[in-house]
C-alpha positions as CSV (number, residue, x, y, z in Angstrom):
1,X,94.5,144.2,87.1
2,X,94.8,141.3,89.9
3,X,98.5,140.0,91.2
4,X,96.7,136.1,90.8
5,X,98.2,134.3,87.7
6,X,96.1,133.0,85.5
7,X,94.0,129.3,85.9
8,X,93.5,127.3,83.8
9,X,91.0,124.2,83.4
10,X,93.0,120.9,83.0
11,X,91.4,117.8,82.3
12,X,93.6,114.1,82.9
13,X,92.6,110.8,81.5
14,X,94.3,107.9,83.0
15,X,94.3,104.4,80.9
16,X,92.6,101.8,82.1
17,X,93.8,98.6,80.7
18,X,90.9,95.8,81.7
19,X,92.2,92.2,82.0
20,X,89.9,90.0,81.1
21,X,91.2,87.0,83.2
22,X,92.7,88.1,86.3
23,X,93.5,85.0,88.4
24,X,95.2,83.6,84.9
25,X,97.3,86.9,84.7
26,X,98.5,86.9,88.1
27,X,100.1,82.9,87.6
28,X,101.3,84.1,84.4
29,X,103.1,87.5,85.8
30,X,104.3,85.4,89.0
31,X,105.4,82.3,86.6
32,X,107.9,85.0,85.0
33,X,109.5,85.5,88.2
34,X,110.9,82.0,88.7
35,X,110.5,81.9,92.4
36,X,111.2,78.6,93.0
37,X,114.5,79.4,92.2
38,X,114.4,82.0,95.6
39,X,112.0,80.9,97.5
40,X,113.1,77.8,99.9
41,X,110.1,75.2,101.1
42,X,109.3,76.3,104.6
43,X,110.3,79.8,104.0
44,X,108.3,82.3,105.4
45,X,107.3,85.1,102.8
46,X,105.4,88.4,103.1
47,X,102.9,89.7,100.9
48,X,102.2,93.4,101.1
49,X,98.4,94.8,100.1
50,X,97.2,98.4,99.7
51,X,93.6,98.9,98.5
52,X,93.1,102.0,97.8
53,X,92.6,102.0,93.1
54,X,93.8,98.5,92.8
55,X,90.5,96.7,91.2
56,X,90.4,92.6,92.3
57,X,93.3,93.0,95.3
58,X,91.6,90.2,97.0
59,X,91.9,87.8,93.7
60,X,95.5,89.2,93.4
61,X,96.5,88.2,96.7
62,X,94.7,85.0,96.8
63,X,96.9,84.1,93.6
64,X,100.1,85.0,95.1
65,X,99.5,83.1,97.9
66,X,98.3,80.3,96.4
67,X,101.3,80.9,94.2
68,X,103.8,80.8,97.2
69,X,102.1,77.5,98.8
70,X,102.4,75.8,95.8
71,X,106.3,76.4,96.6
72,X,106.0,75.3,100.2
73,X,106.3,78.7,101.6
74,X,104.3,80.4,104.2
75,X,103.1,83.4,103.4
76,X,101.3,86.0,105.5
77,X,99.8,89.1,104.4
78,X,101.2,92.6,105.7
79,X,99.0,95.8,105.1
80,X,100.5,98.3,103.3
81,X,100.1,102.0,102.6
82,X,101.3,104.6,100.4
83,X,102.1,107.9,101.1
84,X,99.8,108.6,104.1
């Protein structure tokens, strides 16, 4: 008899919703948000970005900051990372 506890083979699926229209959800998801009720003209805003599992980052982005000209702001893009 061994000391090692016993293993077992675990399997995980993770959903992976598919959206069909990206650019049009990311104006409807930042429409919600009412920014132009926060965000002054001229206001400099930052716009974080990790890559790593997000599928179309660079038509996210490009839609919020589209999104944030459209209010007269200035965005820039900061990198971000997650737990490394």
């Amino acid at each position: 008899m061994s000391n090692y506890p016993e293993i077992f083979r675990v399997r995980q699926h993770f959903e992976a919703p598919r959206i069909d229209d990206v650019p049009g959800e990311v104006a409807a998801q930042l429409a919600r948000l009412n920014l132009r009720e926060r965000i002054q003209p001229g206001q400099t805003v930052a716009v974080t970005a990790g890559s790593r599992g997000i599928a179309n980052i660079a038509v996210i982005i490009k839609g919020i900051v589209d999104h944030l000209k459209s209010l007269d702001a200035q965005p820039f893009i900061v990198p971000a990372m997650g737990s490394h």
